[in-house]
N, CA, C and O of each residue as an XYZ file, in Angstrom:
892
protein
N       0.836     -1.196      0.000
C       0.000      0.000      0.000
C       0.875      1.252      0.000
O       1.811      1.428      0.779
N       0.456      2.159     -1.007
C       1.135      3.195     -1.048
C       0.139      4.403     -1.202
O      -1.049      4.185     -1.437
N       0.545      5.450     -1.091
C      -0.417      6.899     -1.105
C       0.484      8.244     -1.292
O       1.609      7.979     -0.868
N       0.438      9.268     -1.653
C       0.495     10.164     -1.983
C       0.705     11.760     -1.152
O      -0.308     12.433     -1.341
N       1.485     12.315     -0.517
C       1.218     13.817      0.474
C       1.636     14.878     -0.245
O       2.748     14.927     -0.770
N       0.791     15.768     -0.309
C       1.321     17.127     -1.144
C       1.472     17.747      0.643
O       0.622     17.798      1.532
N       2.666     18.076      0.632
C       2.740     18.971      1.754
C       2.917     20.102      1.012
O       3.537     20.283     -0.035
N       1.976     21.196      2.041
C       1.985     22.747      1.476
C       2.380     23.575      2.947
O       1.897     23.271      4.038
N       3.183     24.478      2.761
C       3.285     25.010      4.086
C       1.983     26.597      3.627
O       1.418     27.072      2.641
N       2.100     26.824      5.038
C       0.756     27.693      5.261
C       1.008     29.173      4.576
O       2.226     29.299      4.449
N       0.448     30.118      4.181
C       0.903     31.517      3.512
C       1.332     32.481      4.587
O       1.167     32.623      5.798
N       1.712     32.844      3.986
C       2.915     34.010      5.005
C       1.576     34.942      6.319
O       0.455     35.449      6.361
N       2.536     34.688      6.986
C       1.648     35.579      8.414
C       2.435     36.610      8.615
O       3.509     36.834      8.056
N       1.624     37.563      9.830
C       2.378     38.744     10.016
C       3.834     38.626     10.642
O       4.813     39.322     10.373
N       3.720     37.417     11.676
C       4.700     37.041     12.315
C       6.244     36.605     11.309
O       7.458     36.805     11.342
N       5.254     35.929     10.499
C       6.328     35.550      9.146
C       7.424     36.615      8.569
O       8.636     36.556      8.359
N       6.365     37.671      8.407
C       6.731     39.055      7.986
C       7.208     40.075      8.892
O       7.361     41.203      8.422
N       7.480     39.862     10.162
C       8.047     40.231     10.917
C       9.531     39.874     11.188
O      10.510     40.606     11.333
N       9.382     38.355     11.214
C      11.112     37.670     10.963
C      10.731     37.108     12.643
O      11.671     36.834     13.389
N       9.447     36.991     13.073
C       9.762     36.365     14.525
C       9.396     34.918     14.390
O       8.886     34.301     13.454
N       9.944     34.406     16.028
C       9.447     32.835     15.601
C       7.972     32.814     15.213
O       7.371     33.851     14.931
N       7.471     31.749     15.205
C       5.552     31.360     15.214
C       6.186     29.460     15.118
O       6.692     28.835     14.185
N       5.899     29.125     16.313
C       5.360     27.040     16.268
C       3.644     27.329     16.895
O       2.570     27.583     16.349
N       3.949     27.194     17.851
C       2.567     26.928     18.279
C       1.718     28.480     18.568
O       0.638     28.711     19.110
N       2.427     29.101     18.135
C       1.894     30.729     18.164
C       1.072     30.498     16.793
O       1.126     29.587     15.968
N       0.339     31.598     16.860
C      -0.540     32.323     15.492
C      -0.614     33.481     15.439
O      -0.448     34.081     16.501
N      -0.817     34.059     14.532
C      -0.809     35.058     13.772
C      -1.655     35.175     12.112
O      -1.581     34.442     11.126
N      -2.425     36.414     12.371
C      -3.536     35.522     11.134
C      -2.262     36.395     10.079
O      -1.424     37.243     10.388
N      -2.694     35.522      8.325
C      -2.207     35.642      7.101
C      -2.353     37.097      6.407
O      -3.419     37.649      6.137
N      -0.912     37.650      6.155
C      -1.204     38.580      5.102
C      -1.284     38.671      3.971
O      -0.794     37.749      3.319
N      -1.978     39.899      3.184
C      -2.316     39.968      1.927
C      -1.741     39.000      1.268
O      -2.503     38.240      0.670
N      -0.395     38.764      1.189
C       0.642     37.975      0.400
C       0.412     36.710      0.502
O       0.304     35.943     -0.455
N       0.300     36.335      1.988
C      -0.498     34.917      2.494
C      -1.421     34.572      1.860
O      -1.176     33.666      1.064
N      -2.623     35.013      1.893
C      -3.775     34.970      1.331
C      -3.657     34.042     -0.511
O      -4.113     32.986     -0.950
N      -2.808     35.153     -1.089
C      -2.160     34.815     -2.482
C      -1.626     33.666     -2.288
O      -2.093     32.646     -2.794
N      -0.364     33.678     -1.377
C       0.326     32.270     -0.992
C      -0.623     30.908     -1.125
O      -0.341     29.838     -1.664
N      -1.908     31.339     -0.412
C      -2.580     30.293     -0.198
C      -3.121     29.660     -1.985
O      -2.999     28.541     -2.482
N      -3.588     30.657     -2.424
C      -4.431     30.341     -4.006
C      -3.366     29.936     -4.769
O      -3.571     29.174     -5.714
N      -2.534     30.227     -4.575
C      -1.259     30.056     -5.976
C      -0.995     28.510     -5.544
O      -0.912     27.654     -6.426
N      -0.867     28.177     -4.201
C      -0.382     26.705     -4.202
C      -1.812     26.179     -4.840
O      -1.726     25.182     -5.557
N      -3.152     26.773     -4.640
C      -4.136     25.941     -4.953
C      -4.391     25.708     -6.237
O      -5.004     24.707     -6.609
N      -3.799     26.899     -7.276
C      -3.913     26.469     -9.028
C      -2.921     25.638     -8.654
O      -3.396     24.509     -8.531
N      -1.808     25.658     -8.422
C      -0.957     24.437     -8.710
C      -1.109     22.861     -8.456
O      -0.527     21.922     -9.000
N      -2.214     22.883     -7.316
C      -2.787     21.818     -7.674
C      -4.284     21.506     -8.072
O      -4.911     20.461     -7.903
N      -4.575     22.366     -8.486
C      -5.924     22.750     -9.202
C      -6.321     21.358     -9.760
O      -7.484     20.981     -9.616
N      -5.599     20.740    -10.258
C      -6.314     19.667    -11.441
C      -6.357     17.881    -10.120
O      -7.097     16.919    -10.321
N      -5.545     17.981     -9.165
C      -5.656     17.242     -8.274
C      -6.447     16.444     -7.628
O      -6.402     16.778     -6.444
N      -7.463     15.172     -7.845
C      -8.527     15.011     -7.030
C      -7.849     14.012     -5.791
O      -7.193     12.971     -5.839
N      -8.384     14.932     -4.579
C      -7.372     14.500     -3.391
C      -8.987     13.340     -2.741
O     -10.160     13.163     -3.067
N      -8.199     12.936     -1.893
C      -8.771     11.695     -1.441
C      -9.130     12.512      0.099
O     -10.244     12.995      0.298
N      -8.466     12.551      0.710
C      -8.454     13.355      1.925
C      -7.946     14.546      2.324
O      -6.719     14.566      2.229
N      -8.567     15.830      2.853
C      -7.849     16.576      2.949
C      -7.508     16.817      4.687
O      -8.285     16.449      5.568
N      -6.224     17.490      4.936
C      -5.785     17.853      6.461
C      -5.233     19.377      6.481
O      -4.900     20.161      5.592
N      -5.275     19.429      7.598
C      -4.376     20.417      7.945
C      -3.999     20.792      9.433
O      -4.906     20.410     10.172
N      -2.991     21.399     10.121
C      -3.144     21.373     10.902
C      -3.808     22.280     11.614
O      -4.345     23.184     10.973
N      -3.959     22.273     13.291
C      -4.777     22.851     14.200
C      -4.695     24.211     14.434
O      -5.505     24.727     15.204
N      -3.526     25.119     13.685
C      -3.432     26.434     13.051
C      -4.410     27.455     12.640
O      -4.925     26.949     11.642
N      -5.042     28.763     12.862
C      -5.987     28.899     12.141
C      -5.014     29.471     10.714
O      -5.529     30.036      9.749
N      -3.708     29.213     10.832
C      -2.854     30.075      9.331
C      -3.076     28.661      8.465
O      -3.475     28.866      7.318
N      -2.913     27.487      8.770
C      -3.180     26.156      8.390
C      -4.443     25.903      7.630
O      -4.621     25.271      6.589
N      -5.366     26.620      8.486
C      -6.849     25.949      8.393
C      -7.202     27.052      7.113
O      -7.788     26.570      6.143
N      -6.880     28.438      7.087
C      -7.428     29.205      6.366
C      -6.182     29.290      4.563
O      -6.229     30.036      3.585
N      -5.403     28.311      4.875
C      -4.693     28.350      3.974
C      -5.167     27.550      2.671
O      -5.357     27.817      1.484
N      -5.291     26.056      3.788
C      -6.463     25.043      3.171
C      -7.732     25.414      2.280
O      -7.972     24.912      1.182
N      -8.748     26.676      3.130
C      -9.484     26.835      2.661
C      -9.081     27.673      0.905
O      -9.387     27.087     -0.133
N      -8.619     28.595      0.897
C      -8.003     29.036     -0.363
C      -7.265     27.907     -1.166
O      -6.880     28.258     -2.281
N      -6.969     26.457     -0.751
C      -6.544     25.652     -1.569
C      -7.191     25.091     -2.338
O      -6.946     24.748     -3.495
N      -8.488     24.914     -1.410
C      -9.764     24.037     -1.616
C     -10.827     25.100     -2.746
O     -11.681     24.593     -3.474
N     -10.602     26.345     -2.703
C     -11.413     27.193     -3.494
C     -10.958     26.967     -4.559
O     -11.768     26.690     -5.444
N      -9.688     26.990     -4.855
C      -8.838     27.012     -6.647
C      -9.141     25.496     -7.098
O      -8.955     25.221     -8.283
N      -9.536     24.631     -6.336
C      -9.648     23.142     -7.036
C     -10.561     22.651     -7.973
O     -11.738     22.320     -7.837
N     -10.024     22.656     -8.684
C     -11.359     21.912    -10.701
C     -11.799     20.699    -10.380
O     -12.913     20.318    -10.741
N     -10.708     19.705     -9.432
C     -10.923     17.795     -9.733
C     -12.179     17.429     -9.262
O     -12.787     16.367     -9.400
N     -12.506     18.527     -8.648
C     -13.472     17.125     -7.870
C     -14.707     18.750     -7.749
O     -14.349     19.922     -7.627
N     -15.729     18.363     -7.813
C     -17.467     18.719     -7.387
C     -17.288     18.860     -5.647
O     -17.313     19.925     -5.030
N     -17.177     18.023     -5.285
C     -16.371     17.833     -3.742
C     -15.745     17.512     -3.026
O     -15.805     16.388     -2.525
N     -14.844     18.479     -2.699
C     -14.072     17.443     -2.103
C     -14.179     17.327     -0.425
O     -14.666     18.223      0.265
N     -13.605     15.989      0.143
C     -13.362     15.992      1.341
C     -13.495     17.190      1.953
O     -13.032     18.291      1.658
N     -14.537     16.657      3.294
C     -14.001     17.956      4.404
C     -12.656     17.598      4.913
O     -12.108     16.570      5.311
N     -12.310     18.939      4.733
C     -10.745     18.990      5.717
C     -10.714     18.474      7.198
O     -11.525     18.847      8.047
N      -9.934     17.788      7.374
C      -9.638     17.042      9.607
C      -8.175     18.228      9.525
O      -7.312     18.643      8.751
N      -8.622     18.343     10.770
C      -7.456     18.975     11.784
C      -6.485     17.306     12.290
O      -6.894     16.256     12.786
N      -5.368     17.678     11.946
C      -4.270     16.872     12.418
C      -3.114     17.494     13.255
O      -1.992     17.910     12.967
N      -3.729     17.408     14.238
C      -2.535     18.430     15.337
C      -0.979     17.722     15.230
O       0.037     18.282     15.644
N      -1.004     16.578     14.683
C       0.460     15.848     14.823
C       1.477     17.073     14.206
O       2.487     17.460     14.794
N       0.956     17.646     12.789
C       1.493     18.183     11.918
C       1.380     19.685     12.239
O       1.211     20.487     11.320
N       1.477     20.126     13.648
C       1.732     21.896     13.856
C       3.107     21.631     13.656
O       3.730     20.584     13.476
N       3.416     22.752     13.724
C       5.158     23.587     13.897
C       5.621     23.311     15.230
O       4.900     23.371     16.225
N       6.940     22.982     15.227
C       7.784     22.770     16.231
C       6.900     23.700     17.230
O       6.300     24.651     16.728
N       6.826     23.524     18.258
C       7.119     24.749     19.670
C       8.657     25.012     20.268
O       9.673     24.419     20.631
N       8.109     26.262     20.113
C       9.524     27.057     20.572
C       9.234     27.192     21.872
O      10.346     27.340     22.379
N       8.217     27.246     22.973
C       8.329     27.520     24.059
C       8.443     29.124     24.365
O       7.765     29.948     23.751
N       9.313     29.440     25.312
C       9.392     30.894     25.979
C      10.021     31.762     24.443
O      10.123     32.980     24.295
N      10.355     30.715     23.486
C      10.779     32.376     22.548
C       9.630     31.943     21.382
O      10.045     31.820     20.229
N       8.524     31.762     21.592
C       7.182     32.139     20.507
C       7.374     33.547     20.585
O       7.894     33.985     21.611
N       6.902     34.675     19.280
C       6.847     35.300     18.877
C       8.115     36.555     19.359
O       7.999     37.776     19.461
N       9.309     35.653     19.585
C      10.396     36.711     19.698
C      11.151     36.510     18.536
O      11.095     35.610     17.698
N      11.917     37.570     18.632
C      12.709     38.340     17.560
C      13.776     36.841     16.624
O      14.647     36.289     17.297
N      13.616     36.517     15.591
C      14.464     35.112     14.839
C      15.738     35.487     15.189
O      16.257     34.956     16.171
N      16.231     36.175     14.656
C      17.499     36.130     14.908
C      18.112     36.386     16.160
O      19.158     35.906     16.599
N      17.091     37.455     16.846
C      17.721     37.325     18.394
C      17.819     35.527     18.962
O      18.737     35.163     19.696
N      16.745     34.585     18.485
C      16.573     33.743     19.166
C      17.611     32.949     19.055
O      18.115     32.411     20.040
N      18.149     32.749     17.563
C      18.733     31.653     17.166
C      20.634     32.050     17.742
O      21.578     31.303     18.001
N      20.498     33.393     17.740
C      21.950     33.993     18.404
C      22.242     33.915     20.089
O      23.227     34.301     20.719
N      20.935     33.231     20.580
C      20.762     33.081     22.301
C      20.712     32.016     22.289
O      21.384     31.684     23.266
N      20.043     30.421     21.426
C      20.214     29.345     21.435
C      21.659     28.678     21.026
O      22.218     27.732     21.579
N      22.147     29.529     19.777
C      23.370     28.915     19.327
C      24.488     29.604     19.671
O      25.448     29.148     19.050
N      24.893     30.822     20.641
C      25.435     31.290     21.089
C      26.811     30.224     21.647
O      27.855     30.195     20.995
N      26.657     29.515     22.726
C      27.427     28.691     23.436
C      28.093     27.674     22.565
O      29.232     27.242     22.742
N      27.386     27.381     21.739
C      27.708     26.308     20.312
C      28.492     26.797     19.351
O      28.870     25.962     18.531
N      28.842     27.869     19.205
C      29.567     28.789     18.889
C      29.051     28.985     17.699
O      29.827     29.305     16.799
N      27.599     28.837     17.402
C      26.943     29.569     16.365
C      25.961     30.884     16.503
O      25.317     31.062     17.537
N      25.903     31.641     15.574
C      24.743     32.887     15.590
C      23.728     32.787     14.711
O      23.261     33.908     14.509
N      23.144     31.896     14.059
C      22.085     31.723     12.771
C      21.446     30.469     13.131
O      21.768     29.559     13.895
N      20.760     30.609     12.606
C      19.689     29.172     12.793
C      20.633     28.304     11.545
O      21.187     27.298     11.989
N      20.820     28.531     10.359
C      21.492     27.990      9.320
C      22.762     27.502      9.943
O      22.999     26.320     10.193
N      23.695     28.691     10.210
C      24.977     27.871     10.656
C      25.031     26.953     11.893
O      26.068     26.347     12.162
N      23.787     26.835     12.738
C      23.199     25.895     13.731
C      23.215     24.379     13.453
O      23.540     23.355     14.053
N      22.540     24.844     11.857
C      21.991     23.258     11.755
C      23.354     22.634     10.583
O      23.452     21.484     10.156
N      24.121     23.613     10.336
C      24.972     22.897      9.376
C      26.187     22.521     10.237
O      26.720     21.504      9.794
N      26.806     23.028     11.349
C      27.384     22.861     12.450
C      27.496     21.331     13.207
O      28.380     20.508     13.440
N      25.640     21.524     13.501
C      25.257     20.371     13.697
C      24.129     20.000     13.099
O      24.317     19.813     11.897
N      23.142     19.834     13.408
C      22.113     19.252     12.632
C      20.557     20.194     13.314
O      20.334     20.849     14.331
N      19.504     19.662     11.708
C      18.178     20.289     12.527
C      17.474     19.706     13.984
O      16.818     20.281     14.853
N      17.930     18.286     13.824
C      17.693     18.112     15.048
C      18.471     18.324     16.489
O      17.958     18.260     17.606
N      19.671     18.560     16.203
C      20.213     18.830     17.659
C      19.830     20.622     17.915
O      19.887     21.150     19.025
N      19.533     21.192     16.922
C      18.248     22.820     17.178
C      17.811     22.385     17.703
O      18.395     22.809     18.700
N      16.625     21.276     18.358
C      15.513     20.915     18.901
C      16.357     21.039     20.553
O      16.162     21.797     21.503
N      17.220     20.053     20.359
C      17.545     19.989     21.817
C      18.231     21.409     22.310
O      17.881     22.066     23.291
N      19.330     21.727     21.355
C      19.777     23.099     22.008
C      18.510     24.177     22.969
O      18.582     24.390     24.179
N      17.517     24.672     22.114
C      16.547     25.599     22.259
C      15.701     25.168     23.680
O      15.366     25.923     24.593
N      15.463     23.656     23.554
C      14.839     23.289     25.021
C      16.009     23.595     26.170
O      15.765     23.975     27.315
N      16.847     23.437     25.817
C      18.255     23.580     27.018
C      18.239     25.116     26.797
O      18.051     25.649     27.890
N      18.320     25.714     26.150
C      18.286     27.201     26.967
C      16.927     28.046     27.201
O      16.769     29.229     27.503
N      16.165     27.186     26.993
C      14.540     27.807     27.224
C      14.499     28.037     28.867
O      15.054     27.113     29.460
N      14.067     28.868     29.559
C      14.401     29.097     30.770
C      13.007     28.221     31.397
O      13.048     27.866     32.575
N      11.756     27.890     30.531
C      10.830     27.251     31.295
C      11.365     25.811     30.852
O      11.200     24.920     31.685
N      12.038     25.438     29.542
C      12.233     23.992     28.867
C      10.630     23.894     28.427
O       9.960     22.944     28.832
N      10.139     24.764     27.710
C       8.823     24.081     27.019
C       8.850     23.864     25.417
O       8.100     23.355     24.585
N       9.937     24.427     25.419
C      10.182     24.156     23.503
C      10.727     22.594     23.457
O      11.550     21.946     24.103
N       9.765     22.315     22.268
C      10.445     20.891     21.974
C      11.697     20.129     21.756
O      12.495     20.224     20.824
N      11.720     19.238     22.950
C      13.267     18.678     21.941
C      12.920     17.436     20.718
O      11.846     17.137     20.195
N      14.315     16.869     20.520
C      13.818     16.058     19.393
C      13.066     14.962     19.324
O      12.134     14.800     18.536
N      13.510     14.062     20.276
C      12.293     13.246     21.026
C      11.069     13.774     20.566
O      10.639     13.542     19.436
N      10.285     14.727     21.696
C       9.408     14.828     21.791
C       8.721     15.123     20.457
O       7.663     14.562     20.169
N       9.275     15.941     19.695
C       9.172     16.330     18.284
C       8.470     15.366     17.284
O       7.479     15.474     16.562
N       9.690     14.042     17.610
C       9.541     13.511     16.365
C       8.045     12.188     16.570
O       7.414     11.632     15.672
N       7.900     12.057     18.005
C       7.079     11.115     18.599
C       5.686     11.729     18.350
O       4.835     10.917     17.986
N       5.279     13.068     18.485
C       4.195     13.458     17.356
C       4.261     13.303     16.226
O       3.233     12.815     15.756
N       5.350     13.583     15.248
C       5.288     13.511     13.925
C       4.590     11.969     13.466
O       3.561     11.590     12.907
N       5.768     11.375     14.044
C       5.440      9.741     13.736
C       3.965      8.931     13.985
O       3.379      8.112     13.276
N       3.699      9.394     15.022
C       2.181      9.428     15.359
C       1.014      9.988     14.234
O      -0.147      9.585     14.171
N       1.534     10.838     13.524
C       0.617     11.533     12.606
C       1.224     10.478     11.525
O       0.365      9.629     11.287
N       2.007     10.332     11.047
C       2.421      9.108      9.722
C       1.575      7.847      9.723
O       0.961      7.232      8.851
N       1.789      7.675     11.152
C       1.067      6.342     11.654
C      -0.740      6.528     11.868
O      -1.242      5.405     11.822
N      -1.257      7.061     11.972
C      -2.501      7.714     11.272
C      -2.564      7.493     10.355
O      -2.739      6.338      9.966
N      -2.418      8.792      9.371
C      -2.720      8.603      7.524
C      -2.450      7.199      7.379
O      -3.451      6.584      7.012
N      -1.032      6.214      7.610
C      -1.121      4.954      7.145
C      -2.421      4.290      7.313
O      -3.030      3.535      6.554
N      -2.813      4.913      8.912
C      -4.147      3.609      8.988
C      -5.631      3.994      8.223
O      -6.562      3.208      8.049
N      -5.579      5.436      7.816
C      -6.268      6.071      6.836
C      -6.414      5.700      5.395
O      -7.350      5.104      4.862
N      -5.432      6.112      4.922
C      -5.371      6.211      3.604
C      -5.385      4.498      2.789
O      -4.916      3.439      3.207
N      -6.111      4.805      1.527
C      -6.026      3.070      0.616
C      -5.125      3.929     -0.502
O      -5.081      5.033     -1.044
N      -4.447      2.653     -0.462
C      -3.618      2.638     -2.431
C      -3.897      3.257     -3.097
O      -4.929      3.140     -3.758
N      -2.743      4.544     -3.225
C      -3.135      5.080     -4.683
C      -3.613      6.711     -4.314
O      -3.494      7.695     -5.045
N      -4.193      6.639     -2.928
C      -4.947      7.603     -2.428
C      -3.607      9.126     -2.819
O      -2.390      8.959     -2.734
N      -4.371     10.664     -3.278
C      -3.699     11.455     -2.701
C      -4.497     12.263     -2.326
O      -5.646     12.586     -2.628
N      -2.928     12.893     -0.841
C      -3.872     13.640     -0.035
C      -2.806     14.994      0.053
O      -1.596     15.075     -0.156
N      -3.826     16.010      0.461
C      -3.228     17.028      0.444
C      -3.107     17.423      2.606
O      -3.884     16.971      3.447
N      -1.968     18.293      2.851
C      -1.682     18.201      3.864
C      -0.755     19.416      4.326
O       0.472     19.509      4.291
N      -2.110     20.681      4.950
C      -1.262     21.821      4.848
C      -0.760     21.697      6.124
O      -1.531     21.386      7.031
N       0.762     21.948      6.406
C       1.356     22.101      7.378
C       2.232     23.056      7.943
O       1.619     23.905      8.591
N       3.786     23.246      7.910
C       4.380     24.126      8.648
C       5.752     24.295      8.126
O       5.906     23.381      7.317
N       6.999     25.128      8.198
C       7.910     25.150      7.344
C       9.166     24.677      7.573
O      10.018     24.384      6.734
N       9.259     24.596      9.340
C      10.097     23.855      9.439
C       9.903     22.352      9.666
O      10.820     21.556      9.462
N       8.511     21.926     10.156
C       8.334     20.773     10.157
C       8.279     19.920      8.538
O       8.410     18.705      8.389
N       8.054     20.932      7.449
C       8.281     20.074      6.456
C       9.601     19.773      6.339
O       9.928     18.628      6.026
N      10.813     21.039      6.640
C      12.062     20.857      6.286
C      12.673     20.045      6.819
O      13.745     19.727      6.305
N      12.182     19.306      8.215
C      12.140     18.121      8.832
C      12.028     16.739      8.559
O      12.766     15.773      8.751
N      10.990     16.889      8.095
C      10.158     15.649      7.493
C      11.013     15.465      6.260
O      10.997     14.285      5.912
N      11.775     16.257      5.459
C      12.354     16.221      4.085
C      14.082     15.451      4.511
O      14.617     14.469      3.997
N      14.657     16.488      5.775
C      15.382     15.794      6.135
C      15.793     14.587      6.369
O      16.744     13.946      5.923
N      14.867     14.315      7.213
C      15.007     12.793      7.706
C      15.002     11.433      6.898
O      15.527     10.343      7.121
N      14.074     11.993      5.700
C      13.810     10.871      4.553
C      14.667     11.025      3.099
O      14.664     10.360      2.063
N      15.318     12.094      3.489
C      15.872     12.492      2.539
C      17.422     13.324      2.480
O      17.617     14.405      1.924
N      18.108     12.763      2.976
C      19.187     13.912      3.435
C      20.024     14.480      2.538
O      20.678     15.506      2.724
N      20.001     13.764      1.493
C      21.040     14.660      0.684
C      20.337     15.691     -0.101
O      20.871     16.243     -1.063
N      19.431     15.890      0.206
C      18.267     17.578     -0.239
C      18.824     18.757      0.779
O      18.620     18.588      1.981
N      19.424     19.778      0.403
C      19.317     20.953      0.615
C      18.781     21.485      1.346
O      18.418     22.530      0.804
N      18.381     21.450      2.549
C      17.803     22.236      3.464
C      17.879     23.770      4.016
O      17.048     24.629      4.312
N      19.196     23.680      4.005
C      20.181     24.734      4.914
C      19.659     26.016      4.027
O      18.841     26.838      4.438
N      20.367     26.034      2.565
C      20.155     27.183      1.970
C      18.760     27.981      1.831
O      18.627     29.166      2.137
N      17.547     26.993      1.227
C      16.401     27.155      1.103
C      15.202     26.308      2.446
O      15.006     25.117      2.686
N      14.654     27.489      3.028
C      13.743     26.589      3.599
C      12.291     26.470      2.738
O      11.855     27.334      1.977
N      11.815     25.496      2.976
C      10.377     25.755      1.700
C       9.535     27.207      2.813
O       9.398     27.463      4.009
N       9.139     27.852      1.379
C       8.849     28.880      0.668
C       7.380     28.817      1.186
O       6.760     27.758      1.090
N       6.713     30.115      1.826
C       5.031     29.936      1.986
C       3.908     29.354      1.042
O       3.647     30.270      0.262
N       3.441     28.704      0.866
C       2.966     28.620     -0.265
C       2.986     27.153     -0.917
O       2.016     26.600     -1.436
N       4.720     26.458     -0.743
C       5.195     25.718     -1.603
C       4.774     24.800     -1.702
O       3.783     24.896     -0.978
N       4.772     23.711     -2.164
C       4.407     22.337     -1.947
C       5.496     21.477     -2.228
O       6.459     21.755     -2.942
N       5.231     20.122     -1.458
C       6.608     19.079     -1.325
C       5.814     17.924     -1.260
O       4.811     17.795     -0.558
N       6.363     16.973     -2.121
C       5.367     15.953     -2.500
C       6.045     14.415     -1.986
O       7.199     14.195     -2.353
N       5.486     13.580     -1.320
C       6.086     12.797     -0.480
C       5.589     11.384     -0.943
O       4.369     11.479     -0.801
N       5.831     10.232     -1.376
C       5.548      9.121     -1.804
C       5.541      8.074     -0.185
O       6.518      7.399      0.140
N       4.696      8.123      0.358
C       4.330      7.070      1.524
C       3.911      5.799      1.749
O       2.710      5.675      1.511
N       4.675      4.391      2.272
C       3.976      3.281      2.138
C       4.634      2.987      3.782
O       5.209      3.623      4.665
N       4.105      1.522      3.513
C       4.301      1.403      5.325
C       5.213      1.227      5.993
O       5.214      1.166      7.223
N       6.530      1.075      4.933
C       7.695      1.394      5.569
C       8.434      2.335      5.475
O       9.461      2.311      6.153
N       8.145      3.564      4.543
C       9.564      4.548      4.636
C       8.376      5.503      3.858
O       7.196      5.185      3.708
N       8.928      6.557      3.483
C       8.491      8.129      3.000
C       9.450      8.192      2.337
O      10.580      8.131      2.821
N       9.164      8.353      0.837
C      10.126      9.090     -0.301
C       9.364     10.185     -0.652
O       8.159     10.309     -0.869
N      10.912     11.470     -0.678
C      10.708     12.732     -1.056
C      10.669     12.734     -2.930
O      11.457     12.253     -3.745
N       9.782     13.264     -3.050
C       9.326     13.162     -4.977
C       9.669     14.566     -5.323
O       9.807     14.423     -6.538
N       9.858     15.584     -5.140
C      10.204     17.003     -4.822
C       9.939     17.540     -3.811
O       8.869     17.306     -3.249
N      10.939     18.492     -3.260
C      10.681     19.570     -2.284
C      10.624     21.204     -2.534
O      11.617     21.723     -3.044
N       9.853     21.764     -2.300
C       9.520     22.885     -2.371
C       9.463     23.862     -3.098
O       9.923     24.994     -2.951
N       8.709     23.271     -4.140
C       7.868     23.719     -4.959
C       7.017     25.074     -5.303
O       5.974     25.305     -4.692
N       7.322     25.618     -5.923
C       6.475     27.213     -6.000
C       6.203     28.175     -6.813
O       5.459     29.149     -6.698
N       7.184     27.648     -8.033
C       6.847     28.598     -9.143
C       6.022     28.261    -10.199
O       5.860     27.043    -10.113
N       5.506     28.628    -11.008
C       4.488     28.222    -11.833
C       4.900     27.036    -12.907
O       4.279     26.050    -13.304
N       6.469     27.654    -13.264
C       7.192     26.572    -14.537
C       7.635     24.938    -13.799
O       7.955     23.906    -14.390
N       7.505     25.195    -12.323
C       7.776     23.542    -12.027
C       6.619     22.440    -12.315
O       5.498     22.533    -12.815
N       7.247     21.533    -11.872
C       5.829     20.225    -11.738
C       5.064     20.233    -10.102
O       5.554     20.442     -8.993
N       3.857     19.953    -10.480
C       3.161     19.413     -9.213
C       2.734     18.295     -9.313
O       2.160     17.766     -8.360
């Protein structure tokens, strides 16, 4: 059994556009967002999805909906489920603070100042643990905890989805760049993170996740 994930990350928020964190924070979508949202939805305009998700976000939920407006395939489609597996990391005590202040207070001691030279240093997942170790409450996720939701949500859709099925699955930007990682490592992460909007298309069966492209966004690519 195999199935199909268009991961789309959600359209740009204010927070986005600010340059601060957002995991389990919100912030509703701007103008650009909004667009973000429709442009991924012609791109998969011709798509008839089997199930749709998104996560428990209202930037998630309202991104979806603009996905679901641009769609030709189907008369109807699926109501959208909330899949909380698939929010954004939590950052804990630095939600909606300053990015670069954050990543220059987490990677400071590591002898990094960027979230980029963080993870190329070491990896996206040892970010997870750094950020819980200097979180002064420890409520930001480490990797553990991280990945034991994710997997939980994989393990779902598996028990969901039949052969063949595709589903669309708006989620988050570093958790896709995550999810791309792990199944995929010799993809590029560092330079490009996927793009508001983008889509990343994931080939799923019951033992592994293959990445089919990642992050997707301009009109001349494939979807």
């Amino acid at each position: 059994m195999s199935f199909t994930i268009y991961f789309v990350r959600h359209g740009q928020t204010f927070l986005n556009h600010y340059r601060r964190m957002q995991g389990w924070c919100d912030s509703p979508l701007t103008p650009k967002g909004i667009e973000d949202g429709h442009r991924a939805g012609r791109h998969l305009a011709h798509i008839n999805f089997s199930n749709v998700y998104h996560s428990d976000t209202t930037r998630a939920k309202r991104t979806c909906g603009y996905i679901i407006d641009e769609n030709v395939a189907s008369a109807a489609l699926p109501q959208p489920r909330i899949l909380r597996n698939f929010r954004e990391q939590s950052y804990g005590y630095f939600e909606g603070n300053d990015s670069s202040q954050t990543w220059l207070m987490v990677g400071a001691m590591h002898g990094c100042e960027t979230f980029e030279e963080l993870i190329t240093k070491y990896s996206i997942e040892k970010s997870r643990d750094f950020m819980k170790e200097t979180d002064p409450f420890h409520d930001a996720e480490n990797n553990t905890e991280y990945w034991s939701r994710i997997d939980a949500g994989f393990d779902f859709l598996r028990a969901q989805q039949k052969d063949n099925d595709k589903v669309l699955l708006v989620s988050h930007g570093t958790t896709i760049r995550s999810i791309v990682h792990r199944f995929a490592p010799d993809i590029d992460i560092i330079s490009h993170g996927p793009a508001n909007g983008s889509v990343t298309k994931m080939l799923v069966n019951q033992d592994n996740v293959e990445i089919d492209y990642y992050n997707h966004f301009l009109d001349e690519q494939t979807y």
